[in-house]
mmCIF file of the N, C-alpha and C atoms, coordinates in Angstrom:
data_MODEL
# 
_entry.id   MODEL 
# 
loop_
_atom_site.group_PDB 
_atom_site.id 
_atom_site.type_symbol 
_atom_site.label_atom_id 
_atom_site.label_alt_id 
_atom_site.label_comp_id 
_atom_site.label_asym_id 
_atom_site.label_entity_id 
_atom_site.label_seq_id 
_atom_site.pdbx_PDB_ins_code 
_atom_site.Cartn_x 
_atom_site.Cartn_y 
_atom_site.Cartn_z 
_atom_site.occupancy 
_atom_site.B_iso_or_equiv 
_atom_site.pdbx_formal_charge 
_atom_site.auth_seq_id 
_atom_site.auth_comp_id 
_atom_site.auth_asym_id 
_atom_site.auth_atom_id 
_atom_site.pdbx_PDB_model_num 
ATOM 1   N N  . UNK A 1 1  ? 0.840   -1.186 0.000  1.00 0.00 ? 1  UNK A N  1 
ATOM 2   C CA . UNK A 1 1  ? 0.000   0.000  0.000  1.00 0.00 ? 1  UNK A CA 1 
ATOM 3   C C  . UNK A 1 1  ? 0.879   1.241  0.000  1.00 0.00 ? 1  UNK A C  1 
ATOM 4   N N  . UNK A 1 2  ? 0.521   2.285  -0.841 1.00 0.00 ? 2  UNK A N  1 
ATOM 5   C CA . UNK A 1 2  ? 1.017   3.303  -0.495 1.00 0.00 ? 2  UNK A CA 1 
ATOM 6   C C  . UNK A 1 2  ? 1.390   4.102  0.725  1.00 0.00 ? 2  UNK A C  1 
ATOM 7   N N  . UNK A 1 3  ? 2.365   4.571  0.901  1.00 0.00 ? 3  UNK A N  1 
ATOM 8   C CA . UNK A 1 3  ? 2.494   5.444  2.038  1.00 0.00 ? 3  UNK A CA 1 
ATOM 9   C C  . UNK A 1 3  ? 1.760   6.313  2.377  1.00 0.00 ? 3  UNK A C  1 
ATOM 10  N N  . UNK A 1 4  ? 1.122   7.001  3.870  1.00 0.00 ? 4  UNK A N  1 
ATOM 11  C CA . UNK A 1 4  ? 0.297   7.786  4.187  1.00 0.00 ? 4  UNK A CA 1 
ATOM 12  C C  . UNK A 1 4  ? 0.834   9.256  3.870  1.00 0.00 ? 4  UNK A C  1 
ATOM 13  N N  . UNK A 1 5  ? 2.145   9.398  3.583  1.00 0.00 ? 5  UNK A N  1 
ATOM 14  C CA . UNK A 1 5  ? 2.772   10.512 3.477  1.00 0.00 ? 5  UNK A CA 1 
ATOM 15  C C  . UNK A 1 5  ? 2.924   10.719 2.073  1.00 0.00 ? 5  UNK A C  1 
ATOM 16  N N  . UNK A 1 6  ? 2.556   10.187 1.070  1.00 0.00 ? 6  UNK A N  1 
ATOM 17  C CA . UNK A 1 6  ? 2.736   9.924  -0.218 1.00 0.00 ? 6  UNK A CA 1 
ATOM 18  C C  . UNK A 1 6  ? 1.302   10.895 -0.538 1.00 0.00 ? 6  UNK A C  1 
ATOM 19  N N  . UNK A 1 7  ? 0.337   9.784  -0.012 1.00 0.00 ? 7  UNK A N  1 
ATOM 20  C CA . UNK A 1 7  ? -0.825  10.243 -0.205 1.00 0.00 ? 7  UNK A CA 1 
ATOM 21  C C  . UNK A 1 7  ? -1.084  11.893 0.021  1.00 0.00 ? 7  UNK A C  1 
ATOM 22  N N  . UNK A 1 8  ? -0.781  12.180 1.433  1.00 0.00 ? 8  UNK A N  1 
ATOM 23  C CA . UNK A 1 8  ? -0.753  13.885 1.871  1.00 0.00 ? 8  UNK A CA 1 
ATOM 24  C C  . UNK A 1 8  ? -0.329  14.413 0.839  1.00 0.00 ? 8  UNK A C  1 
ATOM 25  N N  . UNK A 1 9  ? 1.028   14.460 0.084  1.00 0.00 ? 9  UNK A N  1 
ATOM 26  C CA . UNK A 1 9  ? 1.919   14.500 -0.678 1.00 0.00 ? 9  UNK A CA 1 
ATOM 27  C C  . UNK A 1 9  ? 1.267   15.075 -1.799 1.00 0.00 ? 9  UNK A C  1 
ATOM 28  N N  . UNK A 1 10 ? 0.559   14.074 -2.137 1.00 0.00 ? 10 UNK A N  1 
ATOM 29  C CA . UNK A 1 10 ? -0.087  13.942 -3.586 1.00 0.00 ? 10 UNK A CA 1 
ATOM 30  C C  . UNK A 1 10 ? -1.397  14.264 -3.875 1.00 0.00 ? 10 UNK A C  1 
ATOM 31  N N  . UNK A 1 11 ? -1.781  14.922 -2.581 1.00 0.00 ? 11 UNK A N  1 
ATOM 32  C CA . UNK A 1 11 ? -3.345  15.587 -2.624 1.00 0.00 ? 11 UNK A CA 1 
ATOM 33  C C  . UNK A 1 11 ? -2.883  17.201 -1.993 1.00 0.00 ? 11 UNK A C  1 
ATOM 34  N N  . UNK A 1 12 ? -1.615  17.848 -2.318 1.00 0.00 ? 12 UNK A N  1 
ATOM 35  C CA . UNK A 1 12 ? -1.492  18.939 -1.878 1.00 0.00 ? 12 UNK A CA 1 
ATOM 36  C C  . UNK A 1 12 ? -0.603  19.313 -0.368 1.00 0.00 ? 12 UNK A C  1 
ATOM 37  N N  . UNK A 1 13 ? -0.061  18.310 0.432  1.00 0.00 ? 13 UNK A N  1 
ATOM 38  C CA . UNK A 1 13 ? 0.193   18.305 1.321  1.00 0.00 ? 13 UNK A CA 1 
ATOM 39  C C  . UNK A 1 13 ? -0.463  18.755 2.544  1.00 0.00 ? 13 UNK A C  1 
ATOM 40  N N  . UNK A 1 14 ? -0.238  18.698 4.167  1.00 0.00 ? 14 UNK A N  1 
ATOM 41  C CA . UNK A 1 14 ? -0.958  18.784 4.757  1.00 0.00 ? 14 UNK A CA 1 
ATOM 42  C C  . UNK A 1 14 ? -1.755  20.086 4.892  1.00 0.00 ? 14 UNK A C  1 
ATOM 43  N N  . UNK A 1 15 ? -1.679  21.277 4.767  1.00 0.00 ? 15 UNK A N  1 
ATOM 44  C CA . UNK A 1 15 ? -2.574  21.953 4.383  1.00 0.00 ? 15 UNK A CA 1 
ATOM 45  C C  . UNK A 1 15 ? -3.716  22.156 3.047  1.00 0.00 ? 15 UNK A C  1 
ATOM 46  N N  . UNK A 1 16 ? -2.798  21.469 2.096  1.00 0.00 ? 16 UNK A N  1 
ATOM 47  C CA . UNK A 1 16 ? -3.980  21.531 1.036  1.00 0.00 ? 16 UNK A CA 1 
ATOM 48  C C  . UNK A 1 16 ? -4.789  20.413 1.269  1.00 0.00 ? 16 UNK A C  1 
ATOM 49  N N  . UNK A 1 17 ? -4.762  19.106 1.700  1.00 0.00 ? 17 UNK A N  1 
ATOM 50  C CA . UNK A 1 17 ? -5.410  18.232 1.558  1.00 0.00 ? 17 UNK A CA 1 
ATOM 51  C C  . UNK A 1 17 ? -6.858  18.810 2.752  1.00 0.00 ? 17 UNK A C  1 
ATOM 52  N N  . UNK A 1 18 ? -6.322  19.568 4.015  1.00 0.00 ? 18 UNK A N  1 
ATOM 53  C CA . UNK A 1 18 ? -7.064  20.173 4.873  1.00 0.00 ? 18 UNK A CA 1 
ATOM 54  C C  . UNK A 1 18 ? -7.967  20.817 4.126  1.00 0.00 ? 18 UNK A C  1 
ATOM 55  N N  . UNK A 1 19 ? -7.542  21.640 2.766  1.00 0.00 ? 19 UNK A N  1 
ATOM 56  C CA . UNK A 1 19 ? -8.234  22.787 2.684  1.00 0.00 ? 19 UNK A CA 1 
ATOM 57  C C  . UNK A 1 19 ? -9.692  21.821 1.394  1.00 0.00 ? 19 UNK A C  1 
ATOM 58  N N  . UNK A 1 20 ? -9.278  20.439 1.102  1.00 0.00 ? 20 UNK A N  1 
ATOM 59  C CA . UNK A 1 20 ? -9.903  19.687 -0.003 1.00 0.00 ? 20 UNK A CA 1 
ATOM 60  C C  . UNK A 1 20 ? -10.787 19.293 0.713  1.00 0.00 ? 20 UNK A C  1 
ATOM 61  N N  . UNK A 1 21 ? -10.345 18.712 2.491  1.00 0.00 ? 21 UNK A N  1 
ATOM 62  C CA . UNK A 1 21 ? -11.641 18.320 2.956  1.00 0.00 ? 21 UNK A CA 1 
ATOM 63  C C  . UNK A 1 21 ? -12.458 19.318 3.494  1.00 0.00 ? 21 UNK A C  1 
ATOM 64  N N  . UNK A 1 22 ? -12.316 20.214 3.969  1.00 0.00 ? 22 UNK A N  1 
ATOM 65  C CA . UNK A 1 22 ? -12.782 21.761 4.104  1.00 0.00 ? 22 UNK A CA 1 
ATOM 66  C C  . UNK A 1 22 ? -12.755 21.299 6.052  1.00 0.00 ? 22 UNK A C  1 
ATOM 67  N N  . UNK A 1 23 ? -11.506 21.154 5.987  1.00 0.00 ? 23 UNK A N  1 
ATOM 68  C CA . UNK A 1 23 ? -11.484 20.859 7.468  1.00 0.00 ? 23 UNK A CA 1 
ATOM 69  C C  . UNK A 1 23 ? -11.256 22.626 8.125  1.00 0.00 ? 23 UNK A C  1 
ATOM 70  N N  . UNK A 1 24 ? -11.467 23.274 9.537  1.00 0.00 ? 24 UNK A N  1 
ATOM 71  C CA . UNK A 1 24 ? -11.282 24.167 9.676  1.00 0.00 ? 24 UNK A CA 1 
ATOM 72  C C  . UNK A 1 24 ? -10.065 24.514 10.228 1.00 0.00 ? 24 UNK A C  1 
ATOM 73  N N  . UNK A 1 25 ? -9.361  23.783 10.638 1.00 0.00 ? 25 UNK A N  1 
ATOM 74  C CA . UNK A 1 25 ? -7.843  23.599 10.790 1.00 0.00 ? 25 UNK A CA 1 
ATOM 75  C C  . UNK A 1 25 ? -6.663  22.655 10.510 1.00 0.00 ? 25 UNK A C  1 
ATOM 76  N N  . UNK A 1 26 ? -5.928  22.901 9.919  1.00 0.00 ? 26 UNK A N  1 
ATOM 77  C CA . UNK A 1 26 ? -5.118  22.058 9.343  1.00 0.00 ? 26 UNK A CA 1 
ATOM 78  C C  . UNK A 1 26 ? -4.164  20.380 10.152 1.00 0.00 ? 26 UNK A C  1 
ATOM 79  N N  . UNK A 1 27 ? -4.426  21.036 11.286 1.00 0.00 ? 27 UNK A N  1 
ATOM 80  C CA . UNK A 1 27 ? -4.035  20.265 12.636 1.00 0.00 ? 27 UNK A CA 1 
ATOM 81  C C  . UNK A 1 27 ? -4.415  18.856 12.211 1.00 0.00 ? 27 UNK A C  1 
ATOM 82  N N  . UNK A 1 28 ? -5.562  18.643 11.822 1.00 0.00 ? 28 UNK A N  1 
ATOM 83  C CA . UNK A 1 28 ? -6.001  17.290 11.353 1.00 0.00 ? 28 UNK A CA 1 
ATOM 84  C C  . UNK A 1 28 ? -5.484  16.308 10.757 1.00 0.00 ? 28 UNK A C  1 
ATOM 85  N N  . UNK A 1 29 ? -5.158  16.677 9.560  1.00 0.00 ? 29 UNK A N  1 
ATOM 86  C CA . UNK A 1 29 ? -4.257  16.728 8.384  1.00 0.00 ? 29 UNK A CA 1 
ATOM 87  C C  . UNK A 1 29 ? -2.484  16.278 9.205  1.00 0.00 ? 29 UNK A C  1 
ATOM 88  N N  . UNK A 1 30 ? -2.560  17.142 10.129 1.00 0.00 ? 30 UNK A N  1 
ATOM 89  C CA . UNK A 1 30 ? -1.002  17.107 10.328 1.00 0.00 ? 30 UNK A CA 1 
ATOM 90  C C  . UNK A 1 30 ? -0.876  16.040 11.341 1.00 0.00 ? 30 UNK A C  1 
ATOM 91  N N  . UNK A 1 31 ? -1.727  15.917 12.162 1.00 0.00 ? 31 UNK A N  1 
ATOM 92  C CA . UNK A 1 31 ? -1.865  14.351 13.226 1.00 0.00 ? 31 UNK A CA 1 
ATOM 93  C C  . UNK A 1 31 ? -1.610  13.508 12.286 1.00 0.00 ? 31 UNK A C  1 
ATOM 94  N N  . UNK A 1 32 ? -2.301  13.117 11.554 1.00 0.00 ? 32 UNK A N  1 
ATOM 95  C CA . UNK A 1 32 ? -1.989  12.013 10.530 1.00 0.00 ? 32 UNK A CA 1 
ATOM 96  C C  . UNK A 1 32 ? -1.501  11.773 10.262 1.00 0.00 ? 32 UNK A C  1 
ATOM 97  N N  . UNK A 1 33 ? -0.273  12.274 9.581  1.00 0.00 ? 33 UNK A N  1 
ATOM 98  C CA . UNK A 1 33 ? 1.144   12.587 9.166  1.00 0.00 ? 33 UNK A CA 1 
ATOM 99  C C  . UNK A 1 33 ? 1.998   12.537 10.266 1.00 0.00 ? 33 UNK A C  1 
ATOM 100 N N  . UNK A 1 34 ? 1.662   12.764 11.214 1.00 0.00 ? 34 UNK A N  1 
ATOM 101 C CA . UNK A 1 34 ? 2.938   12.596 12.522 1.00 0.00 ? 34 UNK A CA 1 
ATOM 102 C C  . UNK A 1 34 ? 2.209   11.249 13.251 1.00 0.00 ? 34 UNK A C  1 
ATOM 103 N N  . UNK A 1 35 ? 1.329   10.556 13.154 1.00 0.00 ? 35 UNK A N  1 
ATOM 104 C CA . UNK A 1 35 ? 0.943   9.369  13.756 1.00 0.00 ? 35 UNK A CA 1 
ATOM 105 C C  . UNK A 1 35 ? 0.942   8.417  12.931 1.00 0.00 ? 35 UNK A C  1 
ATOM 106 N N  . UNK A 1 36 ? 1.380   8.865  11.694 1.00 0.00 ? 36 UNK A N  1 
ATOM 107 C CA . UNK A 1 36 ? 1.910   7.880  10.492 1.00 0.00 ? 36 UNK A CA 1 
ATOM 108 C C  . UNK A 1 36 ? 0.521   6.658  9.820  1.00 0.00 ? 36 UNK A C  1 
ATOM 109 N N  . UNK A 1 37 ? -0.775  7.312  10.313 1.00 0.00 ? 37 UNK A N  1 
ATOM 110 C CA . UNK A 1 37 ? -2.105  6.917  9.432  1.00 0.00 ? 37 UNK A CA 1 
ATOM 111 C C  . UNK A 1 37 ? -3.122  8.000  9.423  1.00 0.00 ? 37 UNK A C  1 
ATOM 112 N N  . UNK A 1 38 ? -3.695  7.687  7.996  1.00 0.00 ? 38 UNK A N  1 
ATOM 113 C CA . UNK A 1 38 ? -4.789  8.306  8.020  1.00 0.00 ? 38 UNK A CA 1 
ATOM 114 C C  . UNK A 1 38 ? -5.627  7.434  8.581  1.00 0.00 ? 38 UNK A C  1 
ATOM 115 N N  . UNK A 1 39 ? -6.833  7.525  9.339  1.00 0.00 ? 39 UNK A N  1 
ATOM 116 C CA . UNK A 1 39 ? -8.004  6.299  10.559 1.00 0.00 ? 39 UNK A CA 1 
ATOM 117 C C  . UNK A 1 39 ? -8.761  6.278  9.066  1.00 0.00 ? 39 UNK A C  1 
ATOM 118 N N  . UNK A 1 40 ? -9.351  5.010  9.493  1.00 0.00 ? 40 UNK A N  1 
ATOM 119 C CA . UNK A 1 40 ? -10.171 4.294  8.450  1.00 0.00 ? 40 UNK A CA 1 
ATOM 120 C C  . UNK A 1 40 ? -11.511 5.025  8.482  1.00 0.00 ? 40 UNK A C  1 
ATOM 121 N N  . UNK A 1 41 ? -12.168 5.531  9.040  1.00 0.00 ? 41 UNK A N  1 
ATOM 122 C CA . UNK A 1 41 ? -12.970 6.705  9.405  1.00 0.00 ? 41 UNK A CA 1 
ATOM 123 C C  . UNK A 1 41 ? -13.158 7.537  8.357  1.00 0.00 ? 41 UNK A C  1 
ATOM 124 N N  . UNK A 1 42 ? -11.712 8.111  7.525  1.00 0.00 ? 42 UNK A N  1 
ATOM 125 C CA . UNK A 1 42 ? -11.999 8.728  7.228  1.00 0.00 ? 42 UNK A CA 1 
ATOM 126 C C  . UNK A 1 42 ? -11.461 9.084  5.622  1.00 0.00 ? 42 UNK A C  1 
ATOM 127 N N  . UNK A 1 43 ? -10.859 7.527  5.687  1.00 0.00 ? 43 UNK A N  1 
ATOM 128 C CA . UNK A 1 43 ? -10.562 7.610  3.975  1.00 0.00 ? 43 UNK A CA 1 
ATOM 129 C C  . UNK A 1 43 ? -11.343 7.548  3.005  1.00 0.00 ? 43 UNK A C  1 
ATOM 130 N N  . UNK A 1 44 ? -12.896 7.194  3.276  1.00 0.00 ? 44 UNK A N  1 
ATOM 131 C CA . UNK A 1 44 ? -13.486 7.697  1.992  1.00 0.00 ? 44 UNK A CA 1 
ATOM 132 C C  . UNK A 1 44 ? -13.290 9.172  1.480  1.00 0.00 ? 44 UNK A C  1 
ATOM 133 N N  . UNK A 1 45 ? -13.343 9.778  2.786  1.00 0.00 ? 45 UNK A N  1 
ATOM 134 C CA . UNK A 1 45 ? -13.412 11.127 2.296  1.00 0.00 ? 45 UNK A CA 1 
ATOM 135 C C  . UNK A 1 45 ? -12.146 11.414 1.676  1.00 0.00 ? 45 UNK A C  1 
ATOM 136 N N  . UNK A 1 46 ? -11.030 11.074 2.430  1.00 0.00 ? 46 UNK A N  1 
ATOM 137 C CA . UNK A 1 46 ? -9.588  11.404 1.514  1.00 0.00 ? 46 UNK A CA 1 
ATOM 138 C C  . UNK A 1 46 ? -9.794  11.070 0.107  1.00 0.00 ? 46 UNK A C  1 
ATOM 139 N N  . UNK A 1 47 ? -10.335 9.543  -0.203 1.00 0.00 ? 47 UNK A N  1 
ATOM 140 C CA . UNK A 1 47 ? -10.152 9.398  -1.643 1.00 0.00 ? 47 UNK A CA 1 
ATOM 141 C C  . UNK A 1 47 ? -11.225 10.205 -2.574 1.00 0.00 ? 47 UNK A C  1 
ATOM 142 N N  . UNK A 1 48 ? -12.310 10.459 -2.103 1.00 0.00 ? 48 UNK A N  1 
ATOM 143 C CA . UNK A 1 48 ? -13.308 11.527 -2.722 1.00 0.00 ? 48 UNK A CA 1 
ATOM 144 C C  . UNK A 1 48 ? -12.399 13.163 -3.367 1.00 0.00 ? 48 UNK A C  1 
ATOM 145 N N  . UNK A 1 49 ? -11.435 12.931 -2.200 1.00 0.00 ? 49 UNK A N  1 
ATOM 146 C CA . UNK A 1 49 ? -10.816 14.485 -2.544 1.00 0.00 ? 49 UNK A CA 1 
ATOM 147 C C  . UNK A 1 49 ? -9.761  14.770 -3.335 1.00 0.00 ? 49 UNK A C  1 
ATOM 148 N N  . UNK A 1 50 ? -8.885  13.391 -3.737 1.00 0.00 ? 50 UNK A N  1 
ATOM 149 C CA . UNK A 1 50 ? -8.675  12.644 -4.987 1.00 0.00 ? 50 UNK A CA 1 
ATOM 150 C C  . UNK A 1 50 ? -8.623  12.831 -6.157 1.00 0.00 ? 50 UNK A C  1 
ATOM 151 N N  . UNK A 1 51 ? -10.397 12.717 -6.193 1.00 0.00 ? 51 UNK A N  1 
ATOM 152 C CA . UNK A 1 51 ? -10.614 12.793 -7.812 1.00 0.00 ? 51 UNK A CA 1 
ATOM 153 C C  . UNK A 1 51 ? -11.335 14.593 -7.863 1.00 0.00 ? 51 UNK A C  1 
ATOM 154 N N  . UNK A 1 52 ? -10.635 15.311 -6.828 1.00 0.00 ? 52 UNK A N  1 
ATOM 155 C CA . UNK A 1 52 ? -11.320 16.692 -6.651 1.00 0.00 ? 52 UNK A CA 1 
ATOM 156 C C  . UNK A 1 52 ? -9.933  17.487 -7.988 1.00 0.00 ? 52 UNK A C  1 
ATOM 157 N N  . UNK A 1 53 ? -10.455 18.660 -8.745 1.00 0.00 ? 53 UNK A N  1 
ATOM 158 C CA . UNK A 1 53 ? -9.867  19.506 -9.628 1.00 0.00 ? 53 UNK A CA 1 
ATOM 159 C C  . UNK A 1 53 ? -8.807  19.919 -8.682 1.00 0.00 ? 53 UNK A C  1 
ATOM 160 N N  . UNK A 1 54 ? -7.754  20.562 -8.663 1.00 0.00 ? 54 UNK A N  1 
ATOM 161 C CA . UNK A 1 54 ? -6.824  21.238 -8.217 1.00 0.00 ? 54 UNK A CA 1 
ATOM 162 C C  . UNK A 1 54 ? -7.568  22.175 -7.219 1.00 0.00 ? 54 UNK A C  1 
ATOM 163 N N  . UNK A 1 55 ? -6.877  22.843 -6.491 1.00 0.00 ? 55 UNK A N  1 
ATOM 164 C CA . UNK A 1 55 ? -7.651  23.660 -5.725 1.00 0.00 ? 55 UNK A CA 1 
ATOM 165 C C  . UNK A 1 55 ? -9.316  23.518 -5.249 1.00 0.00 ? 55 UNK A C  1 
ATOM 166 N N  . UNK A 1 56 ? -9.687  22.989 -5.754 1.00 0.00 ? 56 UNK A N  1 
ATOM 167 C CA . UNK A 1 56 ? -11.285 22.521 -5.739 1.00 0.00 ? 56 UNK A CA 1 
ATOM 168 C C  . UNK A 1 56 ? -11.543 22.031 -3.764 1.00 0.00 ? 56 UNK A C  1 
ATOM 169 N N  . UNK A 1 57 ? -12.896 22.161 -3.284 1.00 0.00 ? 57 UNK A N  1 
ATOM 170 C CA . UNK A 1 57 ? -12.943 21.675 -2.152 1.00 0.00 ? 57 UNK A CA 1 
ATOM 171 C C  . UNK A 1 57 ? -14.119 20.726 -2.301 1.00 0.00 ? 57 UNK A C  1 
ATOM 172 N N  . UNK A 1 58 ? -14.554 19.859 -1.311 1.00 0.00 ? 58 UNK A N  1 
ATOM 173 C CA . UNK A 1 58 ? -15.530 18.783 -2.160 1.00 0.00 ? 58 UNK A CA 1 
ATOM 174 C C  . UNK A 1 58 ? -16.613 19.154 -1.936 1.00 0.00 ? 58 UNK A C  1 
ATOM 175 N N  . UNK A 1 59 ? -17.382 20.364 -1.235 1.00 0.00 ? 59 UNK A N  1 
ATOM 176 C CA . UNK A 1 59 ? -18.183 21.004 -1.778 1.00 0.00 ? 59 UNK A CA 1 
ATOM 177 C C  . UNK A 1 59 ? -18.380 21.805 -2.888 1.00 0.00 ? 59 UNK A C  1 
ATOM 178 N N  . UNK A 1 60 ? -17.339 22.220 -3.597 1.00 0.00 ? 60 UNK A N  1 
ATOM 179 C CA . UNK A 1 60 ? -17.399 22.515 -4.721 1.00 0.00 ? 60 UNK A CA 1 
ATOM 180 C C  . UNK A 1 60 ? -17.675 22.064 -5.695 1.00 0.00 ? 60 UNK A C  1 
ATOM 181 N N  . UNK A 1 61 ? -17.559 20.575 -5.758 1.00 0.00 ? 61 UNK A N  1 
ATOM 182 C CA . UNK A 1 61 ? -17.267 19.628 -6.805 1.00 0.00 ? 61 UNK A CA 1 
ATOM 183 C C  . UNK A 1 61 ? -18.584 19.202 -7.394 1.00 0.00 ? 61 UNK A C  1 
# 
């Protein structure tokens, strides 16, 4: 499986991926990355944000 840091990585890093799920602080994003998983909780939403346009948030979409 891919790395969890790959993933951050590749959806904008930890603030952009924050700003894809329209989280209100980036803190979220950055636990994850320093606890070395994203929780199963909540990877649908990561992969939803994925197939989001650049800058896009997934209410936008």
């Amino acid at each position: 499986m891919t790395d969890h840091r790959e993933i951050i990585r590749q959806l904008g890093g930890i603030r952009g991926l924050a700003r894809k799920l329209r989280h209100r602080n980036h803190t979220t994003v950055q636990g994850w990355w320093e606890r070395g998983n994203i929780p199963a909780h909540r990877l649908d939403e990561v992969l939803a944000a994925a197939v989001l346009p650049a800058g896009a948030s997934k209410d936008a979409a």
